[in-house]
C-alpha positions, 0 to 999 in steps of 0.5 A: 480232234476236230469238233463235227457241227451238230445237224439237225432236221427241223419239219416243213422250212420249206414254207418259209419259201412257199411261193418257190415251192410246190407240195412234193417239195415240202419236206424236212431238211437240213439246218447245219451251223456253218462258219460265216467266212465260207458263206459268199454273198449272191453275185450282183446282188440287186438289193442294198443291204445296211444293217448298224448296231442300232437296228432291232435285227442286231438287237434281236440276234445279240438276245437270242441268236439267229431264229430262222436259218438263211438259206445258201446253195453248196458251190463246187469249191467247197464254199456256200452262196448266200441266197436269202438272209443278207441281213441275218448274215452282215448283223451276225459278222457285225456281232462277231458271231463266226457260225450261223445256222444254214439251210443247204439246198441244190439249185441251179443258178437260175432257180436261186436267182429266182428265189433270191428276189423272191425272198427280198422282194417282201421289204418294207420299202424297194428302191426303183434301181432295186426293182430295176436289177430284181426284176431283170435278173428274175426275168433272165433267170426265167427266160433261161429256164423257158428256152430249155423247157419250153418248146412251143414259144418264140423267145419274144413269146416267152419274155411277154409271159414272163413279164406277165407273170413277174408283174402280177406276183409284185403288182406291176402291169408287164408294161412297167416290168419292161420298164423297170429293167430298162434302167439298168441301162442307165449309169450309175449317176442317173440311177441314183438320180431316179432312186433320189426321186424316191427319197426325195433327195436331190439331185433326182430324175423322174422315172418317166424321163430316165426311161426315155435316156436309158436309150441313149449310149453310155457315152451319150449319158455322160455328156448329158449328165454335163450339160444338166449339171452345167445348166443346173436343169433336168430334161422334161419328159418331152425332151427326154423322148426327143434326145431318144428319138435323135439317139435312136436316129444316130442324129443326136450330137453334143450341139444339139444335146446342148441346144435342148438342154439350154432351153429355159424351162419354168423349173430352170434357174434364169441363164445370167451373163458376165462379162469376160473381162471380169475373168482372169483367163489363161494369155494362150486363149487365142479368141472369143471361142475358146476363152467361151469353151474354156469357161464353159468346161470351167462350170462343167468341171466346177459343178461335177465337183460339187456333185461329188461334193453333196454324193460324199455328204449324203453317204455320212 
């Protein structure tokens, strides 16, 4: 016969949560001990979540188990959804442990979005990628809910006060949470250039210039990511607002892009010549142009391997 888990009631959990809740919300609820293999982690989960045998959480649970209860929504195929507790859950796989207590609340997707970032917002440290997708997903979230609810706003209206009102519960102007969702519309080696910037790490990018690239198209980013690594430069602020402006235009070309990205800046390593009899090349190389093209995709290719080269070193 199969064991039933024990449920049991505990008063007031919901204040854990405070900020999501109003008072006619506060009210017992249940805790149950659910296996961890029915328990799936929040789709798109914007926060990175680490956790080794060395951190004080796996300590903490090794001694005394899991203390305060993650918090998961019910799916319509049986299974649950993590929405707070990402944490507590990996430490608990990382441990062995196949059941972990739960609270079990009805929400729809848009209010466990919201609660999610709410809840993992109170780390010690967010990365700006972090911040980025928090930000948006919360904004989506709350927008989806205005557009049902509220009537007497455009959508323009309703995206500038919940902006507004995102900033003022994390302490960012509207302008900045704008901002931050705008780098989601950078590739992922330009996010974590900007996240590098934070940590100090290298290769790295400033916010204030990423924004402004954020504007160019997927495929515009990937050639600009060539050109900053065949020259071994980023662009400047300004340069980043031109290359925007060009992009904006639907005048920004590979030969302009390289033109800029060419320009000798006080940061830039000096350019150096060599001279191409020195060069072991191809015999199939008809003139000057292609042997200049051949090498110049030689660096590119070259300098994408060392970048790669220093990614997996950085993951170690």
């Amino acid at each position: 016969m199969e064991k039933k888990e024990k449920e049991v009631y505990i008063p007031n959990v919901g204040s854990l949560f405070s900020s999501q809740r109003t008072r006619d919300e506060e009210r017992s609820e249940l805790v149950k001990k659910i296996s961890i293999k029915d328990i799936d982690n929040f789709p798109n989960h914007p926060f990175k979540v680490k956790v080794s045998e060395e951190d004080e959480i796996v300590q903490s649970i090794k001694d005394v188990g899991v203390t305060t209860p993650i918090l998961v929504k019910p799916k319509e195929n049986g299974r649950y959804e993590l929405i707070s507790g990402h944490r507590r859950k990996m430490a608990s796989e990382l441990l062995g442990i196949d059941t972990i207590p739960c609270i079990i609340r009805e929400l729809s997707d848009d209010e466990a979005t919201i609660m999610m970032v709410d809840s993992n917002y109170q780390r010690e440290r967010i990365l700006p990628s972090e911040k980025a997708f928090a930000y948006k997903l919360k904004m989506d979230a709350l927008n989806n809910k205005g557009k049902r609810t509220d009537l007497t706003l455009s959508q323009v209206d309703t995206r500038l006060d919940n902006a507004k009102d995102i900033g003022k519960e994390f302490n960012d102007s509207r302008a900045k949470v704008f901002r931050y969702i705008r780098l989601t519309e950078l590739i992922p080696e330009f996010l974590t250039m900007v996240d590098n910037d934070a940590l100090k790490l290298s290769p790295s990018m400033a916010i204030s210039p990423a924004h402004e690239i954020s504007f160019l198209t997927k495929d515009e980013q990937k050639t600009l990511l060539d050109f900053m690594q065949c020259y071994d430069c980023t662009p400047s602020h300004a340069q980043a607002i031109d290359l925007k402006n060009h992009s904006l235009n639907g005048t920004l070309t590979t030969d302009y892009m390289e033109e800029v990205m060419s320009e000798e800046k006080p940061n830039q390593i000096p350019r150096i010549g060599i001279s191409v009899a020195r060069l072991v090349l191809p015999s199939n190389l008809k003139n000057d142009q292609e042997r200049e093209d051949y090498i110049v995709e030689a660096v590119r290719f070259y300098a994408r391997y060392q970048q790669k080269k220093r990614e997996k070193e950085q993951e170690r």
